[in-house]
VONU-237360 format. One record per residue: x, y, z of N, C-alpha, C in turn; residue number from 1. Coordinates in steps of 0.05 Angstrom, whole numbers, plus 5000, padded with zeros to 4 digits. Layout:
N
- n.x, n.y, n.z, ca.x, ca.y, ca.z, c.x, c.y, c.z, seq
- X, Y, Z, X, Y, Z, X, Y, Z, NUM
...
! end
This chain:
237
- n.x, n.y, n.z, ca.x, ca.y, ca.z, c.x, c.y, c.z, seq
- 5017, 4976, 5000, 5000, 5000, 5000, 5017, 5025, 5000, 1
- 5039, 5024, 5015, 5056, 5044, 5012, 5072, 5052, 4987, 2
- 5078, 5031, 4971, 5087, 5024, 4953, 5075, 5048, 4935, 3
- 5037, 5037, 4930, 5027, 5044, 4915, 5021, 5076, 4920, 4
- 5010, 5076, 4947, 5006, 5117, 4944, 5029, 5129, 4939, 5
- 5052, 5118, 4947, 5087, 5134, 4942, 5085, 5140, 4905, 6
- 5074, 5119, 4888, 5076, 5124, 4858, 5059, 5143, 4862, 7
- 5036, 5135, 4873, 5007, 5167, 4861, 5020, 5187, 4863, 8
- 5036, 5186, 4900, 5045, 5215, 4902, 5071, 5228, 4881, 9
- 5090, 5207, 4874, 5111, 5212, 4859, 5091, 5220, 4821, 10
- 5074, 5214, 4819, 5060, 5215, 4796, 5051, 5235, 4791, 11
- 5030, 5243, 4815, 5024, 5271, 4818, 5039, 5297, 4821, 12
- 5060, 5292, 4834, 5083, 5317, 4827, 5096, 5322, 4808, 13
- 5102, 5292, 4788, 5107, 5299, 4765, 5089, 5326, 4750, 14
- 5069, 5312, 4751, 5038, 5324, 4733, 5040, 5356, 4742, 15
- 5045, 5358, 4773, 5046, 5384, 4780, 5069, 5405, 4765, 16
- 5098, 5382, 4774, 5118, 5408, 4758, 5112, 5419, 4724, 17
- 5100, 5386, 4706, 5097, 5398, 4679, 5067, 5424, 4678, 18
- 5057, 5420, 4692, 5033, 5436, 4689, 5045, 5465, 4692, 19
- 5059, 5478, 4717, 5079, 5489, 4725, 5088, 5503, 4698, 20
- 5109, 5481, 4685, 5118, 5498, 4666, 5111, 5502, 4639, 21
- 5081, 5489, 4637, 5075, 5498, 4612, 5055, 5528, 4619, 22
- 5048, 5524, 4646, 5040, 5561, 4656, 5057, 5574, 4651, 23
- 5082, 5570, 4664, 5103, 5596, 4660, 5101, 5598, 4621, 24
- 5104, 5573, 4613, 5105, 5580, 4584, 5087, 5604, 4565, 25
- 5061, 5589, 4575, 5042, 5603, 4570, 5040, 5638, 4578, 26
- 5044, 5643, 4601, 5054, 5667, 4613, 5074, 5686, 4591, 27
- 5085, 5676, 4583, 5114, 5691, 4578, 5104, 5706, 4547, 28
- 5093, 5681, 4537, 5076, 5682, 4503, 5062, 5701, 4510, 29
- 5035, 5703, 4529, 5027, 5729, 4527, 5033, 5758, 4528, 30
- 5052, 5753, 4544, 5068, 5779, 4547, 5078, 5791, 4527, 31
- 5086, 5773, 4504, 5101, 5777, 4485, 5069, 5786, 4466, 32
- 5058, 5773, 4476, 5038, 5781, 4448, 5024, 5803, 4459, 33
- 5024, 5820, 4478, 5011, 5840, 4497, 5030, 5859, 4485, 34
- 5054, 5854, 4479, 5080, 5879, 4470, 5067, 5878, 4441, 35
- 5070, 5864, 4427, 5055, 5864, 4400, 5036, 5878, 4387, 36
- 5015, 5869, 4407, 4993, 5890, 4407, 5001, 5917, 4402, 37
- 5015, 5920, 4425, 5019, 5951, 4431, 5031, 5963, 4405, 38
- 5042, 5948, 4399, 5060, 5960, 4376, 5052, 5965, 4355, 39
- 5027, 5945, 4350, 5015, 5939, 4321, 4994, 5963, 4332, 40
- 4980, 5979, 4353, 4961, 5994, 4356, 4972, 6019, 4352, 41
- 5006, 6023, 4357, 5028, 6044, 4355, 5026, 6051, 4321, 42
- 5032, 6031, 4311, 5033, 6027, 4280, 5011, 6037, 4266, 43
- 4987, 6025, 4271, 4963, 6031, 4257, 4955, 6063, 4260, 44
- 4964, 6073, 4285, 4953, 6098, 4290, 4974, 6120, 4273, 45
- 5003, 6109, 4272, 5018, 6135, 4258, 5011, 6124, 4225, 46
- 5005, 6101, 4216, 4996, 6099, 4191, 4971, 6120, 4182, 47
- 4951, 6119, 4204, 4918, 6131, 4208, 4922, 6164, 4195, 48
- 4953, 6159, 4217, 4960, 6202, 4226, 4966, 6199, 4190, 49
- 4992, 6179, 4174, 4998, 6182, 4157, 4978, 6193, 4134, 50
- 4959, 6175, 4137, 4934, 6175, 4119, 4917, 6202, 4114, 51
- 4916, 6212, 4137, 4903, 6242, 4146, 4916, 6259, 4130, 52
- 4937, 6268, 4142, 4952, 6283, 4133, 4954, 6283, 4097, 53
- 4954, 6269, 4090, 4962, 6267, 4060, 4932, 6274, 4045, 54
- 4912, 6266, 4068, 4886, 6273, 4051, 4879, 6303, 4059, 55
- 4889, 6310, 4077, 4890, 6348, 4076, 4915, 6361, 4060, 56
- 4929, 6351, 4053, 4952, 6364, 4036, 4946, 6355, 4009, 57
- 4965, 6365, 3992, 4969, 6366, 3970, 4998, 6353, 3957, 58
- 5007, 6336, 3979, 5030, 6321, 3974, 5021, 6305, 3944, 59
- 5044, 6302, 3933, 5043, 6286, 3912, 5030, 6257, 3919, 60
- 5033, 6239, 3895, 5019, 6218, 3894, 5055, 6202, 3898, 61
- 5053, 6175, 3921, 5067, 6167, 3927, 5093, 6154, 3900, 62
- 5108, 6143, 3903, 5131, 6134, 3886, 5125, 6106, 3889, 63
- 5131, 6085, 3876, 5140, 6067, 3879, 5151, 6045, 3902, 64
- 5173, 6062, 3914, 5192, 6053, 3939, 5163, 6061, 3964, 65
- 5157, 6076, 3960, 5139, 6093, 3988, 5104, 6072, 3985, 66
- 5102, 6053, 3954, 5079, 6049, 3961, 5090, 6016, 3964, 67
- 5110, 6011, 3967, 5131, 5981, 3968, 5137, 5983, 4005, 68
- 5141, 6006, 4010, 5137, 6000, 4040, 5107, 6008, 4058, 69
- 5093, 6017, 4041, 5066, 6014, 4061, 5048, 5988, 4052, 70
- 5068, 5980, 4029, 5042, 5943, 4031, 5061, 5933, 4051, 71
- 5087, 5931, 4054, 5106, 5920, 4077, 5090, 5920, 4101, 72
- 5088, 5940, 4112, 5078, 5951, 4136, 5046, 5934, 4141, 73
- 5026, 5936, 4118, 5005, 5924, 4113, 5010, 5900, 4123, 74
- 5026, 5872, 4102, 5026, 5853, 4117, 5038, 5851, 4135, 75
- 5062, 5861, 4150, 5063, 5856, 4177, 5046, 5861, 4191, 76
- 5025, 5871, 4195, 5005, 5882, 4213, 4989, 5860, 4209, 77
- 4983, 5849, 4181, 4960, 5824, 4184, 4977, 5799, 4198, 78
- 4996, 5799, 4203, 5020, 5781, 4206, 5021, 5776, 4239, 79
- 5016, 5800, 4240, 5019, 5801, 4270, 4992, 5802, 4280, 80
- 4976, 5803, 4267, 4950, 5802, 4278, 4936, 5774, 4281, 81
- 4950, 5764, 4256, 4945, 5729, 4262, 4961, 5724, 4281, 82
- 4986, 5734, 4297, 5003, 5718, 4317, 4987, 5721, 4339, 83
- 4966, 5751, 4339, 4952, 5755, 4372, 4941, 5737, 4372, 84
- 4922, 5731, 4350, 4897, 5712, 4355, 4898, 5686, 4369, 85
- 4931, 5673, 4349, 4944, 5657, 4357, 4947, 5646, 4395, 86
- 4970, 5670, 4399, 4970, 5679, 4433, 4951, 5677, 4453, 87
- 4923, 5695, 4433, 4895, 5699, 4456, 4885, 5664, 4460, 88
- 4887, 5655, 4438, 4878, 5625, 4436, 4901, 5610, 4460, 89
- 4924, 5614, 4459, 4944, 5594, 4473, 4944, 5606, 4505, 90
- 4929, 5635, 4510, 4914, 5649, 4537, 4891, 5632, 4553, 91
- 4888, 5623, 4528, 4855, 5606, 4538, 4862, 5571, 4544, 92
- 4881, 5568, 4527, 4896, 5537, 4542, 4909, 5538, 4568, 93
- 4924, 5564, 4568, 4939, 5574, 4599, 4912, 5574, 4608, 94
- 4898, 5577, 4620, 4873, 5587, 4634, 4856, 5553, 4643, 95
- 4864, 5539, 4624, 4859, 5505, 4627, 4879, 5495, 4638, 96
- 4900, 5491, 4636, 4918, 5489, 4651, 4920, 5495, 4675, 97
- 4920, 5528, 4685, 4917, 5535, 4713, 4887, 5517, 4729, 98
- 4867, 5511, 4716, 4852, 5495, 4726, 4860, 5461, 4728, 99
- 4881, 5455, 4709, 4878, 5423, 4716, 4898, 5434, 4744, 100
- 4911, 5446, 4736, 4943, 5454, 4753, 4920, 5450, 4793, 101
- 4897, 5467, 4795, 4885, 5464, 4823, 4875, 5439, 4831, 102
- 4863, 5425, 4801, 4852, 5399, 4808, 4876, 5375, 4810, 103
- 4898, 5380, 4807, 4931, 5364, 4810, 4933, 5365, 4840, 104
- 4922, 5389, 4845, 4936, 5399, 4871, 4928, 5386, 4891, 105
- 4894, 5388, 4883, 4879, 5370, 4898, 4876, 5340, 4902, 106
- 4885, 5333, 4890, 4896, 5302, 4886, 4922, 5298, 4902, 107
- 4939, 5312, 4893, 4965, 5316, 4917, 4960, 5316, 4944, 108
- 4945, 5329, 4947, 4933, 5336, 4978, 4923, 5309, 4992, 109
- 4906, 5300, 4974, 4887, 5276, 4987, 4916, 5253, 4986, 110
- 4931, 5248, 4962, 4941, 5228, 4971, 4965, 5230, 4991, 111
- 4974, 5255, 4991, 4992, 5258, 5020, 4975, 5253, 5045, 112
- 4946, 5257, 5043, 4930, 5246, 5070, 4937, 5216, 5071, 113
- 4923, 5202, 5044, 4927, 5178, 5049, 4958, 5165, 5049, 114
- 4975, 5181, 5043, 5004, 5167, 5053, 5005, 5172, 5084, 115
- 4999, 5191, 5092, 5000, 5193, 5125, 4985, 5169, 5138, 116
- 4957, 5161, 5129, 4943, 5145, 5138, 4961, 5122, 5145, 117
- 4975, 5110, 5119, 4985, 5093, 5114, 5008, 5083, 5131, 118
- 5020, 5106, 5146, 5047, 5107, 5150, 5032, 5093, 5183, 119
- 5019, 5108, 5190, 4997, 5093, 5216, 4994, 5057, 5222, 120
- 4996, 5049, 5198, 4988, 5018, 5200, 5011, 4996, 5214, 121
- 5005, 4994, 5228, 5030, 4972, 5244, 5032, 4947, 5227, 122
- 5058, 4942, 5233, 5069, 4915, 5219, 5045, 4883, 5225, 123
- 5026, 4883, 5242, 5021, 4867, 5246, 4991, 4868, 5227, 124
- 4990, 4899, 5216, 4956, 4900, 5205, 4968, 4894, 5177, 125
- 4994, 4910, 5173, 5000, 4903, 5148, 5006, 4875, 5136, 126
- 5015, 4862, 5150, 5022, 4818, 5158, 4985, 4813, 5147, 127
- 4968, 4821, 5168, 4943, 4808, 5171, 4930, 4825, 5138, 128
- 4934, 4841, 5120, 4920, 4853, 5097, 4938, 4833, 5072, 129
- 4959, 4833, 5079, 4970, 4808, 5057, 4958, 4781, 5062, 130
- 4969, 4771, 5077, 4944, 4739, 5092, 4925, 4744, 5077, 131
- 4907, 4767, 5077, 4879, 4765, 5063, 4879, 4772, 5040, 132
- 4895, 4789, 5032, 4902, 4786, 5003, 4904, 4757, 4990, 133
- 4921, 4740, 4999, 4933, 4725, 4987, 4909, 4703, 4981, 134
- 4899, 4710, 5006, 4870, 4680, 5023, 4851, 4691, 4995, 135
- 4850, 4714, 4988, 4826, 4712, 4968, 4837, 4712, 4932, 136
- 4857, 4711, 4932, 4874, 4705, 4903, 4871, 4679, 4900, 137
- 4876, 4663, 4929, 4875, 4629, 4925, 4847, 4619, 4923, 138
- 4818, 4635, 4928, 4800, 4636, 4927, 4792, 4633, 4892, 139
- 4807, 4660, 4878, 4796, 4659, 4862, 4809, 4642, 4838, 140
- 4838, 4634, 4848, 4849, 4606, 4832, 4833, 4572, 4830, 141
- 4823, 4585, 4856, 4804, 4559, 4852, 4779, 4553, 4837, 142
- 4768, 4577, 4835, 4741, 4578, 4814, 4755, 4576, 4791, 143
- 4770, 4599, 4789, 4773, 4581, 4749, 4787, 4565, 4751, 144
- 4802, 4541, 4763, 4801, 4517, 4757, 4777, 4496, 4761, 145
- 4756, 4505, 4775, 4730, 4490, 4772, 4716, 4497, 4748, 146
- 4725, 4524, 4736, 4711, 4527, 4714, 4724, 4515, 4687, 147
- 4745, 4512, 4691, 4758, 4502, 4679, 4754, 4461, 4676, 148
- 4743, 4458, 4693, 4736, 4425, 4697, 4717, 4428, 4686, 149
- 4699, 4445, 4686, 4673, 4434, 4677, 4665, 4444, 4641, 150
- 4684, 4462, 4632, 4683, 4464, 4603, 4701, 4439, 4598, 151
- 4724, 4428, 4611, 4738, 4405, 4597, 4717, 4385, 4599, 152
- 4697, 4384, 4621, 4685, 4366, 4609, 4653, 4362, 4593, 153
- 4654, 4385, 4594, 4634, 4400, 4571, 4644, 4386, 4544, 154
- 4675, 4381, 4542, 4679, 4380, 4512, 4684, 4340, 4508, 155
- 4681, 4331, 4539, 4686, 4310, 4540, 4671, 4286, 4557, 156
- 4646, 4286, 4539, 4624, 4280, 4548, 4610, 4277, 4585, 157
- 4618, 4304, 4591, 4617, 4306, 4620, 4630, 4295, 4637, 158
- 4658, 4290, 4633, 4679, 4278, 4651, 4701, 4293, 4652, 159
- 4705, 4299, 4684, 4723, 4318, 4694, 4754, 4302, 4677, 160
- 4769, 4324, 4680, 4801, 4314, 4675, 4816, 4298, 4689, 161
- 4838, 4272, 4679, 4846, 4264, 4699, 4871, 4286, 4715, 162
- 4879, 4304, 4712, 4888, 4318, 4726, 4894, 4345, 4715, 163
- 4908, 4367, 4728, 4908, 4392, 4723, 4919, 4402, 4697, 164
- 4945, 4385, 4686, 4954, 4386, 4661, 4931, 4384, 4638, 165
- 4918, 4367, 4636, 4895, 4356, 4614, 4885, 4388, 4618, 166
- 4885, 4411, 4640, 4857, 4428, 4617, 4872, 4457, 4618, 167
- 4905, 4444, 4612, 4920, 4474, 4608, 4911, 4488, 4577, 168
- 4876, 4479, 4558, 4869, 4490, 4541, 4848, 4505, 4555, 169
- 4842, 4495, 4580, 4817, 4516, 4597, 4836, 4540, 4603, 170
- 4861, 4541, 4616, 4871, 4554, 4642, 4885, 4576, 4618, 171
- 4879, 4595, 4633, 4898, 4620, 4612, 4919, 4613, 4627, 172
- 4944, 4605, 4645, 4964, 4603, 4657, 4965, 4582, 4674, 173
- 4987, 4570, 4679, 4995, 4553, 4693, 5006, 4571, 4719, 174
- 5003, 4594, 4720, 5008, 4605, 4747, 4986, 4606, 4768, 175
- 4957, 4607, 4753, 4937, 4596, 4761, 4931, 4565, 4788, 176
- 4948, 4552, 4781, 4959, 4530, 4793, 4973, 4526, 4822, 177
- 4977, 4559, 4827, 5003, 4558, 4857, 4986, 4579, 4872, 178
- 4974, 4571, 4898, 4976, 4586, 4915, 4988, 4609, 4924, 179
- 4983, 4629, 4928, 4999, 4662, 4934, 5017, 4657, 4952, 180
- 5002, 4646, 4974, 5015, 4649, 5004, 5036, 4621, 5005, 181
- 5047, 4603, 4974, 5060, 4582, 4977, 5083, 4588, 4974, 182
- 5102, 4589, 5003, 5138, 4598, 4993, 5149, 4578, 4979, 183
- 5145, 4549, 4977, 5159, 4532, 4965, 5145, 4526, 4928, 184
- 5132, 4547, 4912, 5125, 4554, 4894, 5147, 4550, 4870, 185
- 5152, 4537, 4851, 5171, 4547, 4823, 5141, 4560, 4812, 186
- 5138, 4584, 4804, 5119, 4590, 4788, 5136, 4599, 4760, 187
- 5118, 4580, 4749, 5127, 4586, 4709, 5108, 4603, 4695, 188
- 5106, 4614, 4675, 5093, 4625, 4654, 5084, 4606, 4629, 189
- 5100, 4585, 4625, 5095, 4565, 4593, 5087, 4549, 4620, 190
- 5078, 4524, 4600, 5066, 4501, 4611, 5083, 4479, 4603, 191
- 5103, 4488, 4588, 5125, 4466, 4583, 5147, 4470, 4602, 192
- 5149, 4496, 4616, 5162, 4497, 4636, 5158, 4480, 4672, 193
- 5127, 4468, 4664, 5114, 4466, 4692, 5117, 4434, 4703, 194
- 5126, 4434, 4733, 5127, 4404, 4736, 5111, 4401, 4754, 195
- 5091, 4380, 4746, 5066, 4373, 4762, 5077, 4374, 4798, 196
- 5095, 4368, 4804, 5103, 4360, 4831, 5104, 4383, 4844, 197
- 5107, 4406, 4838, 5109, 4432, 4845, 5079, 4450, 4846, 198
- 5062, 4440, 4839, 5038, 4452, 4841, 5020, 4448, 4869, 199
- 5012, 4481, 4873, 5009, 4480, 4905, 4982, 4463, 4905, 200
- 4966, 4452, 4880, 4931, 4447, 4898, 4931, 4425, 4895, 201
- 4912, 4407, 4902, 4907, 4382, 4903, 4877, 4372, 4891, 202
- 4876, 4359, 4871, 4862, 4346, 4849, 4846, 4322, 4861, 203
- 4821, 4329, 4869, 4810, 4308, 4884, 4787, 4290, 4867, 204
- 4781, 4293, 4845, 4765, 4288, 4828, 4769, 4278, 4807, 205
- 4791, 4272, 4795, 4794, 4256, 4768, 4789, 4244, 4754, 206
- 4772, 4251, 4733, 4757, 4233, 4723, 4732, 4231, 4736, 207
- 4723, 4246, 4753, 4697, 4254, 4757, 4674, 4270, 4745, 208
- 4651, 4275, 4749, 4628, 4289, 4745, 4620, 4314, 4759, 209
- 4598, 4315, 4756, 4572, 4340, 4771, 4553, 4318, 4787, 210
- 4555, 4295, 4781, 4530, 4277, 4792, 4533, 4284, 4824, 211
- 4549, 4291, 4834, 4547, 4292, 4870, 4565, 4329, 4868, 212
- 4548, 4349, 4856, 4550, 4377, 4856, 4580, 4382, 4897, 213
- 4566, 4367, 4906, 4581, 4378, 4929, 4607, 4364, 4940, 214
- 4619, 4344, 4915, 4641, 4337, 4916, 4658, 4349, 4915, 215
- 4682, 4345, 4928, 4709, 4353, 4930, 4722, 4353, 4904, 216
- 4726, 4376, 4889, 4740, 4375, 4864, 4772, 4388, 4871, 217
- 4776, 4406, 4886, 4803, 4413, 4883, 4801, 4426, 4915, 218
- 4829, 4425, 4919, 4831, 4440, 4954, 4859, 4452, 4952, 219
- 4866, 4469, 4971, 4890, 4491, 4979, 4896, 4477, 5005, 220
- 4916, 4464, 5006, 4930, 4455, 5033, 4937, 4485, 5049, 221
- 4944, 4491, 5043, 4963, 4522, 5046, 4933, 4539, 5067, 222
- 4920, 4543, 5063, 4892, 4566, 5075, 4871, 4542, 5078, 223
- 4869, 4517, 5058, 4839, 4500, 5072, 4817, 4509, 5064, 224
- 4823, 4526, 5027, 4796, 4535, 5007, 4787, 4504, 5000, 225
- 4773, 4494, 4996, 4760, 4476, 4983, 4747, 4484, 4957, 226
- 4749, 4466, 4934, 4730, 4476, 4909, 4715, 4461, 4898, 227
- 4688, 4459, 4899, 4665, 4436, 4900, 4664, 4437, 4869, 228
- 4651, 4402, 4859, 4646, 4398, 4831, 4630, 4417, 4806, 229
- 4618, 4431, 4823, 4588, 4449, 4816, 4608, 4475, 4804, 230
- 4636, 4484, 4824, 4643, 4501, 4814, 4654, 4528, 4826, 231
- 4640, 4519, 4854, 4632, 4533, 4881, 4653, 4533, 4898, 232
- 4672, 4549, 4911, 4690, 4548, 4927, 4681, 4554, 4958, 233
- 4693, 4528, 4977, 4690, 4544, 5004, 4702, 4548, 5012, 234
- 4711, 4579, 5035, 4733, 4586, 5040, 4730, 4575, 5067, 235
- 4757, 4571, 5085, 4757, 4556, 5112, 4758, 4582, 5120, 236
- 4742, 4591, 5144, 4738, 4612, 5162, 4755, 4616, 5189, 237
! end
C-alpha cells in the first residue's frame, strides 16, 4: 500500500511540475503578444496620422519605393494580427491548465492524506492485509480451475480431467495453479516449463462428474479453500 500511494504521490508531482511549466510558458507568450499589440496599435495609429495628413495636403501621389513599403507595413500588421489571435487562443489553454494545475493539487493533497494514513498501520495489520490478500487470490484460483473442469468436460462428454495438466486449454496460465501464500512455489509462465510435483493444489476428482454437485473437486493445503464439483469454492473461516 505504501508502495502504491508513494507512485500516486511521485506521479502527481510529476503532473504538478509539467503543468507548472507549461504556465510559465504560456505566461511569457502572452506577454510577448501584449508587446505586440501595443505595437501593432502604435503602428496603425501613425499609419491613420499618415493617411490624414496626405488627405488634407496636396503632397504628391506616392513613388514606387513609398507604396513598396506601406504594403510591407500592411502585411506585417495582418501578420501580427494572426500571431495575437494565435497567443489569445494559447491564453485560453493557459487558463485550462491553471485549472487542471488546482485539480493536480487536489489530488496531491488527498494522497499525502492517504500516505499519512498509511504510514499509521502497524506491521502486524499490514502481515494480517496480505494473509487476506493472498486467502482471496487462492480463492479465486480455485474457481477458474472448477471452471475450467467443467468446460473440459463439457467438451468430453461430461467427465472431469484426469488431472490439472489435461485442461491447460481451459487455464489462461499455469500460474493459476500455485497458491499466493506458497513459499515453496517454482511459478512458470509456459506450461512446458511446469512440473506437476510443484503445484500448490490438490486434484481430488479425476475423472469425475457434477452427479454429486458437492464433491470435493480441488483444495489449497496452504489456507483450507476447498473447490466443490458444481464450481463453488468454500473458503475455511
Amino acid at each position: 500500500m505504501k508502495i502504491l500511494l508513494g507512485a500516486v504521490l511521485a506521479l502527481s508531482l510529476a503532473a504538478n511540475i509539467f503543468l507548472w511549466r507549461q504556465l510559465a510558458s504560456q505566461r511569457n507568450e502572452l506577454e510577448m503578444a501584449q508587446a505586440n499589440a501595443s505595437e501593432v496599435a502604435e503602428l496603425r495609429q501613425q499609419i491613420q496620422e499618415l493617411q490624414t495628413n496626405r488627405a488634407t495636403t496636396s503632397a504628391p501621389i506616392p513613388d514606387a519605393l513609398e507604396l513598396a513599403r506601406l504594403r510591407n507595413e500592411v502585411s506585417q500588421l495582418r501578420k501580427e494580427s494572426v500571431d495575437t489571435a494565435t497567443l489569445r487562443s494559447q491564453a485560453a489553454d493557459a487558463a485550462q491548465l491553471r485549472a487542471r494545475l488546482a485539480v493536480a493539487t487536489q489530488d496531491l493533497a488527498r494522497a499525502e492524506s492517504d500516505l499519512a494514513e498509511a504510514v499509521k498501520i502497524t506491521p502486524e495489520q499490514l502481515r494480517q492485509a496480505k494473509e487476506e490478500a493472498q486467502s482471496i487470490a487462492c480463492i479465486n484460483n480455485l474457481k477458474q480451475i472448477g471452471l475450467a473442469a467443467r468446460l473440459y468436460a463439457g467438451d468430453h462428454n461430461d467427465v472431469f480431467p484426469p488431472d490439472f495438466l489435461s485442461m491447460k486449454d481451459q487455464l489462461n496460465s499455469p500460474k493459476i495453479l500455485f497458491c499466493p501464500a506458497d513459499p515453496t512455489a517454482l511459478r512458470v509462465s509456459e506450461w512446458s516449463q511446469l512440473n506437476p510435483a510443484s503445484i500448490s493444489y490438490r486434484f481430488l476428482n479425476p475423472n469425475g462428474n457434477e452427479a454429486d454437485p458437492s464433491k470435493q473437486l480441488s483444495a489449497c493445503p496452504i489456507h483450507g479453500h476447498v473447490g466443490l464439483s458444481d464450481g463453488s469454492v468454500h473458503r475455511k473461516q
